[in-house]
N, C-alpha and C positions, 0 to 999 in steps of 0.2 A: 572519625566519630562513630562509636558502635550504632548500628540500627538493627531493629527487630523485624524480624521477616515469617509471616506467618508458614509454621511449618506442618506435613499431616503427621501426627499422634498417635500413639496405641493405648488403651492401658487393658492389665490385665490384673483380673486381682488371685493371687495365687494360694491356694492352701492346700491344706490334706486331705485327702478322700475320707467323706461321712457318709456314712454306709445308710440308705433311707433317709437322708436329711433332703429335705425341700428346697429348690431352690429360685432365683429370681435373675430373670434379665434383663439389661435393660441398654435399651438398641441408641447408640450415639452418630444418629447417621451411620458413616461407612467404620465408623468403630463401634465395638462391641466390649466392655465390662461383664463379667460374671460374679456376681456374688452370693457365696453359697454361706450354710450355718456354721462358721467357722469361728476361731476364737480369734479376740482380735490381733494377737501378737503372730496372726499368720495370712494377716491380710495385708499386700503389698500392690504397687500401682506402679507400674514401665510405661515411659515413655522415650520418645526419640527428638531431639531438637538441633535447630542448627543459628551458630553464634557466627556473625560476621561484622569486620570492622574493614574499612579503608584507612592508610594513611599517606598524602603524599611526600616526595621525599625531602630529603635535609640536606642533604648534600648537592652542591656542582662543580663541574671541573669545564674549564676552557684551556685552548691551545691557543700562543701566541706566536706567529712565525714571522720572523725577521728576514729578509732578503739580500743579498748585497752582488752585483756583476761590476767586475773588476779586468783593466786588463791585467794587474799586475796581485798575487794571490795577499800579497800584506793588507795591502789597499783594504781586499773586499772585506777581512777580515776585523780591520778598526772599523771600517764604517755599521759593523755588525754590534760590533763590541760597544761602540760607545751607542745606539739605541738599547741594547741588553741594558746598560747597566742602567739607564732610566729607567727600562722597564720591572727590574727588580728594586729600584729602591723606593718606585710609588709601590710595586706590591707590599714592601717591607715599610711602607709607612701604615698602610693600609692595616695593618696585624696579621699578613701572610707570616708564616711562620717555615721556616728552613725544609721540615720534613715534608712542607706541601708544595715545592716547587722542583720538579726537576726538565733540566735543560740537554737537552743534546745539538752538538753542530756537528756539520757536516760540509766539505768542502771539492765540490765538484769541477768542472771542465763541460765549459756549453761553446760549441765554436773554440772558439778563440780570447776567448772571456773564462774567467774562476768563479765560479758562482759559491757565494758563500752561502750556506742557511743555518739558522736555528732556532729552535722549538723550545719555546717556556710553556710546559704543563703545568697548571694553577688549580688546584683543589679547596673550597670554599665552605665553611661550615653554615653560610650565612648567603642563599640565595639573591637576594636585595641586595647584599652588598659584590655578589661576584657582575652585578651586572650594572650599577654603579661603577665597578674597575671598568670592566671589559668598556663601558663606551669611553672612561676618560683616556686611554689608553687610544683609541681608535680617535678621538679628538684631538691629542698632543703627539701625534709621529704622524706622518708619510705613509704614501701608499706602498713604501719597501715593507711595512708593518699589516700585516691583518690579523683578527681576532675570531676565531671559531664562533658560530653559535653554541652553547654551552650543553653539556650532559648533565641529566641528574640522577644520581641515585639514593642511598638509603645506608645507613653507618650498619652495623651488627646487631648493634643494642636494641634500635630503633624495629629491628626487624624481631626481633627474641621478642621484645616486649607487648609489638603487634599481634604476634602468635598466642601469647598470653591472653591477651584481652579477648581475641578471639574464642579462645575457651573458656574461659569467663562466663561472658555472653551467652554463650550456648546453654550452659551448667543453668545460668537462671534460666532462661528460655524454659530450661528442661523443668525445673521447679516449679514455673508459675505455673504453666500447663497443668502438672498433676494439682495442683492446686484448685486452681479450674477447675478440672474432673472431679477432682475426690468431692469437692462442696456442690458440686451437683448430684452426686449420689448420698447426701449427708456425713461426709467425712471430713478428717482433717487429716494433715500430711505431717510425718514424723521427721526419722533421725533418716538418712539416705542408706542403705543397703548397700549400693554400688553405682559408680559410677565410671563409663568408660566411652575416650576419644576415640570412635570409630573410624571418622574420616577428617584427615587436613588438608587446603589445597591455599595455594597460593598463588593468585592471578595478575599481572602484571597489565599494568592501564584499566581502563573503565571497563565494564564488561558489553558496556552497548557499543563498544568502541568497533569502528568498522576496521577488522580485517583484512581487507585489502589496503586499503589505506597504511602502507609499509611506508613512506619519507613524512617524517616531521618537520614541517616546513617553521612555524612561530612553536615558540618558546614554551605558552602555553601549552599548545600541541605535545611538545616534549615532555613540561610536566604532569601532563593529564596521562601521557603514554607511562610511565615513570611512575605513576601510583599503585601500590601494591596492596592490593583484598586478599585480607586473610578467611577461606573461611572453613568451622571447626563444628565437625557433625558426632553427638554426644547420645548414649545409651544410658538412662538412669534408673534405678528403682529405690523410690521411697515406703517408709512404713504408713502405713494406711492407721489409723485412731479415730476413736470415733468423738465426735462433737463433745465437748465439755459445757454445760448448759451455764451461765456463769448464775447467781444467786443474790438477788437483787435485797438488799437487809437494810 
């Protein structure tokens, strides 16, 4: 959700040199405006703002590892095989789709035993519902079964379009200010001059978020680590116009 963050401000109002023209200041606290006897189409106002949004992510993936010790290497390998394939067919009733599961096994020697294993990687568009699976899954198989606590991240789209709003944000930010300003010194604010994304940064977890604090132990924890702040520091100059007195008839 965008939020607005109060940011410090310049303006400056810029013209041509009038040679003996008189002019006036007028002190904004730690900013300063100058407006000298200028014509209006040379009077402009810069400022500086900055747009920032959070959003947490959309995506999870969990690991599901199958176990099997056998003395005999077929053995470990059906008892592997026939929990797999429960486990794929609730994911596949689920709406897991083909491209988001993949499986690797692996077939070891511990002592004197064949240790089978393998790994169903599960990627989920639909947070609530990966974690919905993951516990039915940890409910209907054995301890030869365990389920990862889950990862989250963020699709592409979801990241381009946070960057977006981010700047956004900022562009008004930068707008209302002059707005602000200029109707403080009896002006109004025109068509934009230029505008330009000075600075972008992209923060991963909350920013109060302690530092030290490196293992995500619950879920929550993970999704709060997992939320990504865009934020987007913008240069603008608008045309400065002077008040239109409206005419009351």
């Amino acid at each position: 959700m965008a939020s607005y963050r109060p940011v410090k401000v310049f303006a400056e109002m810029q013209n041509r040199p009038v040679e003996k023209s008189p002019h006036k200041i007028i002190q904004f606290d730690d900013n300063r405006a100058t407006c000298d006897a200028v014509s209006p189409g040379d009077r402009h106002i810069r400022v500086t703002a900055v747009g920032e949004v959070s959003q947490p992510p959309d995506l999870s993936r969990f690991t599901v590892r199958v176990t099997s010790k056998k003395d005999n290497p077929q053995d470990a390998k059906n008892s592997v095989a026939r929990r797999l394939d429960y486990i794929v067919q609730t994911l596949q009733n689920h709406g897991i789709k083909e491209q988001d599961l993949h499986i690797h096994k692996h077939l070891s020697r511990s002592d004197s035993l064949y240790v089978m294993e393998t790994e169903v990687g599960v990627k989920f568009g639909d947070i609530k519902k990966s974690e919905s699976v993951g516990n039915l899954l940890v409910e209907k198989l054995d301890d030869t079964v365990t389920v990862s606590l889950p990862e989250f991240f963020h699709t592409s789209q979801s990241l381009e379009s946070l960057r977006k709003q981010a700047s956004l944000v900022a562009i008004h930010n930068a707008k209302q200010k002059a707005q602000e300003m200029a109707r403080f010194v009896h002006l109004s604010v025109g068509r934009p001059v230029y505008i330009i994304e000075e600075d972008s940064q992209e923060i991963e977890g909350h920013t109060d978020t302690n530092s030290d604090s490196v293992t995500m132990t619950t879920i929550q924890e993970r999704i709060s680590n997992a939320t990504i702040t865009v934020r987007s520091r913008v240069s603008a100059s608008f045309e400065l116009k002077p008040k239109v007195k409206k005419v009351l008839r």
